[in-house]
N, C-alpha and C positions, 0 to 999 in steps of 0.2 A: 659288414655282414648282417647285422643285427636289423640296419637300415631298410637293405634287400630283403631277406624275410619278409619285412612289415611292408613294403611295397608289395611281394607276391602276394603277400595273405588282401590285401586289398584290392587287386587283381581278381585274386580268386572269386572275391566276396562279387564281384560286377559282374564276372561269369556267370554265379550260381543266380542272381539274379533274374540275369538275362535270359535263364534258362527258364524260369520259372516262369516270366513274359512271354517268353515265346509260344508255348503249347495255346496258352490265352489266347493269344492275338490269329493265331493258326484257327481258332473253332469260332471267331469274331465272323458276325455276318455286315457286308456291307448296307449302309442304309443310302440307298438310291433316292437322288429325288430330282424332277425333272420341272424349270421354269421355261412357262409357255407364255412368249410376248407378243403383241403383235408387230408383224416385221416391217414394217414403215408407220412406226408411231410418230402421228403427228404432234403430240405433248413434244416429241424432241425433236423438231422441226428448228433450224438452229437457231434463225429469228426469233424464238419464243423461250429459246431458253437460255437465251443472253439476255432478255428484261426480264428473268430472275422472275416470276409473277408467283408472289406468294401463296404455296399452296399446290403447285404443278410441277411435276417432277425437274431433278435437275441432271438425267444421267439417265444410263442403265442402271435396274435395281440388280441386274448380278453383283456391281461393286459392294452392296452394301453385304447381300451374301456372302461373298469369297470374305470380305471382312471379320464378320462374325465369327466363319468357318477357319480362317486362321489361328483369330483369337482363343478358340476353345480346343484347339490340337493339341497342346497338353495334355488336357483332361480325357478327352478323346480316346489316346496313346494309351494314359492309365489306365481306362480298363479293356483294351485290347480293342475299342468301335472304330467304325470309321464312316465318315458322310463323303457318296460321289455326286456331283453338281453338274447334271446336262443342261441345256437351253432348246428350246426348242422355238424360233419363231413362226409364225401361222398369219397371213395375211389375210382368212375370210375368218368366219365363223365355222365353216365344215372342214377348213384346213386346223383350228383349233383341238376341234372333236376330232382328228382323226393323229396328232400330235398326243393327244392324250392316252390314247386306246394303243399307239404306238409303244408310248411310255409302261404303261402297265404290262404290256406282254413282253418286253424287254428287261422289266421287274424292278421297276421303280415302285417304292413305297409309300414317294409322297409325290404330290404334283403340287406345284406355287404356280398361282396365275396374275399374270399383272395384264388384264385384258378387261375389257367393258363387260358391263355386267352379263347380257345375253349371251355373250360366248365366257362368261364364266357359267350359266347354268348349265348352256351345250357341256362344256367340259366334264362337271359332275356330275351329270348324270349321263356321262360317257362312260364312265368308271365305279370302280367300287373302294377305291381308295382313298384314302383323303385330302380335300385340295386345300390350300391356303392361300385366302387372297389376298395379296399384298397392296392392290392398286384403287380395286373400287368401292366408292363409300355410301353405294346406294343403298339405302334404307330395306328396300325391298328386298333384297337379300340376305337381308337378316329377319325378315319380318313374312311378310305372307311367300315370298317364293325362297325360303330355304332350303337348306337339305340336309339333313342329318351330320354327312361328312363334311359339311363345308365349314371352315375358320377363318374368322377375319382378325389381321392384323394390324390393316388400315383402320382408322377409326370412322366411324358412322359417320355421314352428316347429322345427324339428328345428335351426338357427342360432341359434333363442333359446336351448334346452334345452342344447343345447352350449356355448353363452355361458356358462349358469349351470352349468354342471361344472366348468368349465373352473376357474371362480373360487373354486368347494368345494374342489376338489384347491389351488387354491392357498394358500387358508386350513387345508388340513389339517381337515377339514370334512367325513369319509368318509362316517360313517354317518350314515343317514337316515328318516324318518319321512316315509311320503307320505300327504298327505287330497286325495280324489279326487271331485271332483262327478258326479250321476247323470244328465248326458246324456251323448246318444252324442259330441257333442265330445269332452267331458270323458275318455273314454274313449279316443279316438284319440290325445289330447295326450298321457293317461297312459303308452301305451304309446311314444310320442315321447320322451318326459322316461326312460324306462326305457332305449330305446336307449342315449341318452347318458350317461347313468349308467354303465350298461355299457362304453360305450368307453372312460370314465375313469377305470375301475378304483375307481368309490363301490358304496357298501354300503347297500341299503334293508331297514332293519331291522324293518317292519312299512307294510303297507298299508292305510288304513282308508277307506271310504268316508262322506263324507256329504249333509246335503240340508236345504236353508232350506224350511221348511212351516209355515206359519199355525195347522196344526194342533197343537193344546197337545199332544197325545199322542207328537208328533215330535218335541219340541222337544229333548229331548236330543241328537237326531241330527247340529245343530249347537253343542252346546256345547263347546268349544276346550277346556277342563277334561275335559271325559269326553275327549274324541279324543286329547288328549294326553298320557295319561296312562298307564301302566304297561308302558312303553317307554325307554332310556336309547338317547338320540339327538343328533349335534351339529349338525342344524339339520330345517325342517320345511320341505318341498318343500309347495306347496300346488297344484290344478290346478284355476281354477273358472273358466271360461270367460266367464260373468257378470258377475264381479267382486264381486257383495256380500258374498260370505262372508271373500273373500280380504282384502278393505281392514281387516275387522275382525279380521284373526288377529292382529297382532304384536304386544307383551308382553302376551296373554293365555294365552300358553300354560302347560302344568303346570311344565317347564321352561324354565331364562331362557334362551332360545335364540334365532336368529336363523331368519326367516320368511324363504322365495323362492318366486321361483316366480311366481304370479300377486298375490302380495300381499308385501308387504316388500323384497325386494331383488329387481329385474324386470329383466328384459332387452330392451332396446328397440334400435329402429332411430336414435332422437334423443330427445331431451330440451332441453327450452330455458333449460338450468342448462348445458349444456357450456360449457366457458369455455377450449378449445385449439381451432388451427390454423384461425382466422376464422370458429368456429363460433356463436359471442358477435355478428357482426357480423349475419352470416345469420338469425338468430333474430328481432335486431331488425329489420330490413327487413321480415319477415312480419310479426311484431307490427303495424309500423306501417302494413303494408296494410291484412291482414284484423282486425284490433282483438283479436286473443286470441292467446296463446301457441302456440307451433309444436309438436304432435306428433309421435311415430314416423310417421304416416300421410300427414302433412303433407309430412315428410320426402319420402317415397316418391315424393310426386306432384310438388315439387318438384323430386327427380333426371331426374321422367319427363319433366319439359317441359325440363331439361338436355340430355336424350338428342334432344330431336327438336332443339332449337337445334347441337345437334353432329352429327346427320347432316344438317340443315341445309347447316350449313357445308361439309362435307366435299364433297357434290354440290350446290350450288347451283340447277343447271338439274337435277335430278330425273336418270333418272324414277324411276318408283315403287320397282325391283328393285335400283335403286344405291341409294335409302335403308335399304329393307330390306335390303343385303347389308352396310351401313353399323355399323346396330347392332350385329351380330357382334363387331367389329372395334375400336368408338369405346370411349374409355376418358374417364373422367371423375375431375372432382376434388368429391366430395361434402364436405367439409371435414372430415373426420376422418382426414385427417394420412397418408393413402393411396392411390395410384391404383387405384382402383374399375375391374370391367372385369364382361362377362358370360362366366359358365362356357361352355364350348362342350356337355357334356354335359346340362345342364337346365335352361337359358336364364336362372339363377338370375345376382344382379348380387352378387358378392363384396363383401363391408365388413366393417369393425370391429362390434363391437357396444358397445353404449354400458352398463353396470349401474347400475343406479338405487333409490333410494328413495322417488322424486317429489321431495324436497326439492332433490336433485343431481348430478350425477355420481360414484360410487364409485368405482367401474371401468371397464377396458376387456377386450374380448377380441375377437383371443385374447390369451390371459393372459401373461406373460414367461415364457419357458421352454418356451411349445408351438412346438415345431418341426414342417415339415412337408418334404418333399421339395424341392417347386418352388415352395408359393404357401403362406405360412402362415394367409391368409384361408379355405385349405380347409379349413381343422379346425376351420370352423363349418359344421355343414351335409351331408350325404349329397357324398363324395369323389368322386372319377371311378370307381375300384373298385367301389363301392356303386352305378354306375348301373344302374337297372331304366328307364330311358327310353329304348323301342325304337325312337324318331322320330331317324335322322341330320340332322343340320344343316350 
């Protein structure tokens, strides 16, 4: 008898509980948020995503969402929130903008975009709510074409290119040879990868350009022997936006040197080789969703469905202007051994960066020994000095 009692009185106790949760969870508002992709991305073109090209998605980033958004249902629960995850794909740039504008009157709170840059500006300033871009790392988006509302969780090119300075100067690694592919990317990165060169006091001791063509009369244009050759250099920066030329550079050069850049030592947002601060644990949990290894990309969309579980939390019951005034402010733990936060200047999300070969983690940056003022995460990246973003926030 005695036994029974103490089982009711136990009983009781998950009742009275549960009652308590319940009125919570009853006046919880949902927090809507809707990722807009384009609907025959050729990143996932299947040819291109079975040679793995360091740096280029390896999936849909919904996986990496619904991951995050699992992981933090607990907490979620606790105080009565809850995140609903639409997709919306859009195969022009007017079908993008009009996915967005859908999304908001249907009362989505957030919009994630994993789309080119120009249909990521259609998008925002289709809306008045906050987007998050998960995919693209143009400079320009962070810098003269911003918008107030807009966050990035992808890192900048100009955070990768400063990544990989960072790690030259620490190898004592000055001088430099750059190969340069012939789109207009290609071209913009270049002068990206210059910047930081420049800030870290490296030396490019010749610039060459070149170009994969079918045509036998080109062919020289990529041979890594001609391009490398009658130049003394201690490593070769490469920029090829594509990826083919890059995977094949390293020990074919004239000298035994070491490749960066977009082929041989890369600078990424994650890698599913990192093996510090519960990063090993993370990796496998995606694995074991989505059946394939975690990317940088993966990463991104991943922090992105973090961020809505954490303004989530933070306002439970909404509304829309308390989540959005949320983001600003929520700081996260992406597992690279750092409280992550977004810049007030260009809605950019500070982190480590990760140096890689594919096979593993090399390094980190910033490097030991860059110092910065206030945050030494900013000397990856355009500074608060360096902003040209005329949008206050």
């Amino acid at each position: 008898m005695r036994m029974r009692a103490k089982a009711w009185r136990s009983v009781g106790a998950c009742l009275w509980a549960a009652a308590l949760i319940t009125p919570m969870a009853a006046h919880a508002a949902v927090l809507k948020a809707t990722l807009i992709t384009p609907a025959d991305d050729p990143r996932l073109e299947r040819s291109r995503v079975e040679r793995a090209y360091l740096g280029h998605p390896g999936g849909a980033l919904s996986d990496g969402l619904e991951v995050a958004l699992e992981e933090t249902r607990f907490e979620l629960e606790a105080v009565g929130a809850e995140v609903a995850l639409a997709t919306a794909p859009a195969a022009s740039v007017e079908a993008a903008r009009a996915a967005a504008v859908a999304a908001e009157k249907a009362g989505a709170a957030v919009l994630l975009t994993d789309l080119p840059a120009d249909w990521t500006l259609a998008v925002a300033d289709a809306v008045k709510l906050p987007v998050l871009n998960l995919g693209d790392a143009s400079d320009r988006l962070r810098q003269q074409d911003c918008r107030a509302h807009l966050f990035h969780l992808m890192p900048s090119e100009r955070m990768r290119s400063d990544a990989l300075a960072q790690t030259l100067v620490s190898r004592k690694w000055s001088k430099l040879l750059m190969l340069v592919g012939g789109s207009p990317q290609d071209a913009l990165r270049a002068a990206t990868a210059q910047a930081s060169i420049k800030r870290y006091g490296l030396q490019v001791v010749a610039s060459k350009p070149f170009k994969l063509s079918a045509d036998p009369r080109e062919r020289d244009l990529a041979n890594p022997l001609l391009l490398t050759a009658g130049n003394s250099y201690d490593a070769v920066w490469v920029v090829d936006s594509d990826g083919e030329f890059a995977r094949t550079l390293p020990y074919r050069t004239v000298l035994p040197r070491p490749v960066v850049g977009d082929g041989g030592l890369v600078a990424l947002a994650w890698h599913a080789q990192f093996e510090r601060y519960g990063a090993p644990q993370v990796s496998r949990r995606f694995a074991k969703a989505a059946k394939r290894p975690m990317t940088a990309h993966d990463w991104s969309a991943w922090m992105a469905g973090k961020t809505l579980a954490a303004i989530a939390i933070a306002a439970p019951k909404g509304p829309v202007a308390a989540w959005a005034q949320a983001i600003g402010k929520t700081t996260l733990d992406g597992s690279k051994g750092t409280t992550l936060s977004f810049r007030a200047w260009d809605g950019q999300l500070r982190q480590p960066m990760l140096l890689t070969d594919g096979q593993g983690v090399i390094a980190q940056a910033p490097a030991e020994g860059v110092l910065h003022a206030r945050n030494v995460l900013d000397t990856l990246g355009a500074d608060a000095p360096e902003k040209l973003c005329p949008n206050a926030r």
